[in-house]
N, C-alpha and C positions, 0 to 999 in steps of 0.2 A: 528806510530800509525795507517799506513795504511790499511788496509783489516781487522779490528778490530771488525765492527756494533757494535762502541759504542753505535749511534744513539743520538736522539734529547735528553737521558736524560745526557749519559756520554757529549757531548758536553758540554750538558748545566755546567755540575760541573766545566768542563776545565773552559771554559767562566767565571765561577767566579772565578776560580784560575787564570786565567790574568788577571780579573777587580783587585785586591787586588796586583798581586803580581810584580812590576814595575821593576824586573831583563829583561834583553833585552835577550831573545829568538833569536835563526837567523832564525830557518825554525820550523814549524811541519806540517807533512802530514797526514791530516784527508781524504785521499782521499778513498771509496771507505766505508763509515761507516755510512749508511743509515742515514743521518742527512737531517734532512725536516725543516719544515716552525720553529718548538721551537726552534732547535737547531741554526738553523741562527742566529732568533733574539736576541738568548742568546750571540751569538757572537757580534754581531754588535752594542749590547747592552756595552758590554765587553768595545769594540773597540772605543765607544762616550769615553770613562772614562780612557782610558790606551795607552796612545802616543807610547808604548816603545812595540805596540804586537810586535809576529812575523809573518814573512813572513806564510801565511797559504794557504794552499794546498786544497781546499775544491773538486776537480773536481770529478765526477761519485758520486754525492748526489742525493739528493729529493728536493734540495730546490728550490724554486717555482723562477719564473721571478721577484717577487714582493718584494720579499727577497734579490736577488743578484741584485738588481738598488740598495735598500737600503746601501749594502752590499757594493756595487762599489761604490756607493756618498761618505758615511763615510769616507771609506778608502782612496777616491782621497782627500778630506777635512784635513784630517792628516796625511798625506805623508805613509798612511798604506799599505803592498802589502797582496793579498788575489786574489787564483787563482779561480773563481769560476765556 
């Protein structure tokens, strides 16, 4: 899914397509698909409610400093990986 610009609205659907769906993923690479401050927290939103994400790729985004602490606490809290 890399070099895609889904952007903060396609992430944000992915995001609810791994809040609901609890099959174990190993990797996806959002890297490089203009996701900013929605699409983050649509992730990491995701990421409170779904133990089983995958591994994600987020590197060459938008999202803010304030987003990836959120983004890295979550994640280290639930054994979650996310490159950000």
């Amino acid at each position: 899914l890399a070099w895609n610009l889904i952007g903060d609205d396609g992430v944000s659907a992915l995001a609810d397509a791994f809040r609901v769906n609890r099959k174990r993923h190993r990797k996806v690479d959002l890297s490089w698909n203009k996701i900013g401050d929605d699409g983050a927290w649509a992730l990491s939103d995701a990421a409170e409610f779904n133990s089983k994400m995958p591994a994600i790729n987020l590197s060459y985004n938008h999202i803010p400093d304030h987003q990836r602490t959120r983004l890295k606490t979550i994640c280290d809290n639930r054994s979650l990986k996310m490159n950000v």
